[in-house]
N, C-alpha and C positions, 0 to 999 in steps of 0.2 A: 504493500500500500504506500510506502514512504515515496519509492524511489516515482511512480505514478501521480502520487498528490507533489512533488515536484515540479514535474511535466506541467502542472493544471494550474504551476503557482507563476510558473516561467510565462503560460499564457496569458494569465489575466492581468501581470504584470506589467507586460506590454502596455497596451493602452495608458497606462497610468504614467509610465517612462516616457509618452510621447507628447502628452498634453501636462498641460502647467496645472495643477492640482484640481477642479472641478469644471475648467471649462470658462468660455466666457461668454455673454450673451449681452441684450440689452431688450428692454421694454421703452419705446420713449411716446411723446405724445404732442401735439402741437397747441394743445389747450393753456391759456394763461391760470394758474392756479396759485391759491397759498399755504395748501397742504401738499408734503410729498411723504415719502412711505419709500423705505429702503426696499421692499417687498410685496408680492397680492396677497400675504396675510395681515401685515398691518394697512396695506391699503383697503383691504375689506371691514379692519376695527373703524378706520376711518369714515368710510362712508356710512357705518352704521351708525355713526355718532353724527354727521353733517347733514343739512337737507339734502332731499332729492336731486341728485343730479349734479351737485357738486363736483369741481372736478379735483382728482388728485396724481398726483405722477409719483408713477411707479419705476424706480431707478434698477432692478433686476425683473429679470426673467421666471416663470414657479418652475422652470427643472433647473437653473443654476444654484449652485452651491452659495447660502445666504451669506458667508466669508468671504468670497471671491467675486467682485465685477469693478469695474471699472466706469465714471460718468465721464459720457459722450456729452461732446461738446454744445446739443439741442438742452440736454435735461442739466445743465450747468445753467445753460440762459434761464428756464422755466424756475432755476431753483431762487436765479434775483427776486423771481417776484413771490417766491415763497416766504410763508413768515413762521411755519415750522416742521419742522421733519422728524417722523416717527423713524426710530432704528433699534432693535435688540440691543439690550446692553452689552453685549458679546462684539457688535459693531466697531466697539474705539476706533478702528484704525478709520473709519472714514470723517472722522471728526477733522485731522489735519489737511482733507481733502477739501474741504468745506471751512475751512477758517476765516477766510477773509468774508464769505458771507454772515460769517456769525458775530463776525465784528460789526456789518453792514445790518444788523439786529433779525438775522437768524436764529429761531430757537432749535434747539435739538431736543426733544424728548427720548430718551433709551427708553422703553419698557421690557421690563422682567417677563420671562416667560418660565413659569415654572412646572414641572412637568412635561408632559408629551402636549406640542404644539396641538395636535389632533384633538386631545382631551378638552370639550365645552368646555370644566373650570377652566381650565387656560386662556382659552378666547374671552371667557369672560370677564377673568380678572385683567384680561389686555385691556378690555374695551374701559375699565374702570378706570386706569392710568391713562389711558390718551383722553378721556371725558376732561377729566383734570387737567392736563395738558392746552388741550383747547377752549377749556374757559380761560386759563391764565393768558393765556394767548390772545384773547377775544374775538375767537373764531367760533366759540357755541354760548350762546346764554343760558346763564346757568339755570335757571325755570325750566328750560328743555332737556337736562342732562339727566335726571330722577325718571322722568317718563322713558326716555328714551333704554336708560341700563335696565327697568322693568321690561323692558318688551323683549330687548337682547336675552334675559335671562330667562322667560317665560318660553322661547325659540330654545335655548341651551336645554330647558327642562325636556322637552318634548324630542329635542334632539338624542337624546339620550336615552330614554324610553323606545325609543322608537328602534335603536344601533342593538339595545340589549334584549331586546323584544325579536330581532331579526338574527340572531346571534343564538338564542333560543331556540326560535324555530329551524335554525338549520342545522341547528347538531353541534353547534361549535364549541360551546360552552364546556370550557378544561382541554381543547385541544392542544396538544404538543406542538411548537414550531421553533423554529430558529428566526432569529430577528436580527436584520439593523439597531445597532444603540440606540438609533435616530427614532425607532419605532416602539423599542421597546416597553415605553410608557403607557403608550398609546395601547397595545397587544393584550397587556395587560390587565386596561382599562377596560375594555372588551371585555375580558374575563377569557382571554388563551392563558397558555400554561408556558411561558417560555422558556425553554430549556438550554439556551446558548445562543449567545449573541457575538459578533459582527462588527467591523467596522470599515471602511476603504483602506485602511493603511497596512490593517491584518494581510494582506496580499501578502506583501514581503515577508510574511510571519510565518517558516513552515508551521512549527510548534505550535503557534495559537489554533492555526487553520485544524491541524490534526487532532488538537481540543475541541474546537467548535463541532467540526466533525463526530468525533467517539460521542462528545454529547448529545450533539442531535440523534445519532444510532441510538446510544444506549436510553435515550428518553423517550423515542417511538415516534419524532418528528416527522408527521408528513409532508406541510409548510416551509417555506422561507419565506419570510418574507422582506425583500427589498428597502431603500430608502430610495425615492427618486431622485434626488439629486446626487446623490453618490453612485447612481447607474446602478443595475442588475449585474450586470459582467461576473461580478463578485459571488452575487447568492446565487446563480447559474452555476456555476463550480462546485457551489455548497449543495445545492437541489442536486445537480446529477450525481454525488456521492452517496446521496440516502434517497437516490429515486422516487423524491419529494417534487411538489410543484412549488410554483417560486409566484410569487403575487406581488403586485409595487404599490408601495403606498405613498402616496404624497404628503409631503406637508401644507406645500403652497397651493393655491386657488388657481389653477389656470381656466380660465376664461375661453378659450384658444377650444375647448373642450367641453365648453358648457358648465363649468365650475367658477358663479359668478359672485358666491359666498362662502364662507364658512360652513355653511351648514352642506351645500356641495360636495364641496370636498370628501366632508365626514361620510356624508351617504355616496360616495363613489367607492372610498375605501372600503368599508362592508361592503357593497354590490361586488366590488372585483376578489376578497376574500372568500364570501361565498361557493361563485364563478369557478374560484379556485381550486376550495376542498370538495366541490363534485369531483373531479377526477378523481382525488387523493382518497376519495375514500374508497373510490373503486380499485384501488391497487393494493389498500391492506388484506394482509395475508388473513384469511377465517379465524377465530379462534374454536 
């Protein structure tokens, strides 16, 4: 098995040798606005918080890696006339990107995201920090902010009923799988059973892989499942060693797709998890 799980480490490696760590992309937009959003997850807290139709620019792509992009010279112009910008606190480094607009009375808000992105609390406690945000800002009055995180959280309740409800009914509940770290929370939250986790760096790892591996074996995993912005390549190596299916889960909101919310998202991820363990249940062995 060693000298084989080599072979498979040398191939997935590649890709990774040849592109600069996630990839780069861009989202840009021609609309004048004063909210921007490092992301289409906090550009989606955003709109939930602004009136209808507002517009907000979105400075990545939802399959780029939320670490890695680069602003093109349109959404630099769009950012003059921004007066705040949402970015995970994990973001810093694009703070010295944007200096001189923050001297030019750019605000930057970071919000914490704790837990798995996917996880409603999460989205919800986002949306509570950028409320705040854009009243200090006076971009929302504040008479509007109390109704508006009622309505967000009232959608998070039902969102949630609704994931573990469908979760339920299709048999999933305590399923074995192997995970992206990135998903892990999220897997979790679900109520799977995750047995070994994952990361894009692990490639170069025989040791860790050969871990992730015996554990996915020895725990009965049928699943991988993916992080999309760190590409499948990875749990494709890990599925074909336990003859599991591999499933991608998103974090971010692509639109591109018909995923024009958070709550999108969420119901894509169950739909294609689903989608998923039909086959996977059709390969376990009887007992």
């Amino acid at each position: 098995m060693m000298v084989s799980l080599k072979r498979l480490l040398l191939v997935l490696a590649i890709p990774t040798l040849l592109v600069d760590g996630c990839g780069k992309g861009r989202a840009e937009s021609d609309l004048p606005t004063e909210v921007a959003a490092t992301n289409s997850y906090l550009e989606c807290v955003a709109r939930d918080l602004l009136d209808e139709g507002a517009p907000v620019v979105q400075l990545s792509s939802p399959g780029m890696c939320p670490g890695h992009f680069d602003l093109s010279p349109s959404q630099a112009q769009q950012l003059q006339t921004s007066r705040l910008l949402f970015r995970f606190e994990f973001q810093t480094a694009l703070d010295a990107r944007v200096s001189d607009l923050v001297e030019a009375g750019l605000r930057i808000c970071p919000v914490r995201a704790e837990g798995g992105l996917c996880c409603p609390a999460t989205y919800a406690a986002a949306c509570r920090q950028a409320a705040d945000a854009l009243v200090k800002a006076g971009l929302l009055p504040e008479t509007r902010v109390q109704p508006r995180l009622e309505r967000i959280a009232r959608r998070m309740a039902e969102l949630e009923q609704r994931c573990r409800r469908q979760i339920q009914d299709a048999g999933l509940a305590g399923r074995p799988v192997v995970c992206s770290v990135h998903q892990e929370a999220f897997c979790r939250w679900l109520g799977l059973e995750v047995v070994g986790t994952f990361k894009a760096a692990d490639v170069e790892a025989l040791g860790t892989m050969a871990k992730v591996i015996e554990n996915g074996r020895d725990g009965g995993a049928s699943l991988v499942i993916a992080n999309r912005s760190e590409g499948r390549r990875l749990a494709d190596g890990v599925g074909s060693w336990l003859a599991a299916e591999v499933v991608v889960f998103g974090n971010f909101p692509d639109s591109a797709i018909g995923q024009r919310t958070f709550d999108d998202l969420v119901d894509a991820n169950v739909e294609a998890l689903i989608a998923a363990a039909e086959p996977a249940a059709s390969t376990q062995p009887a007992e």
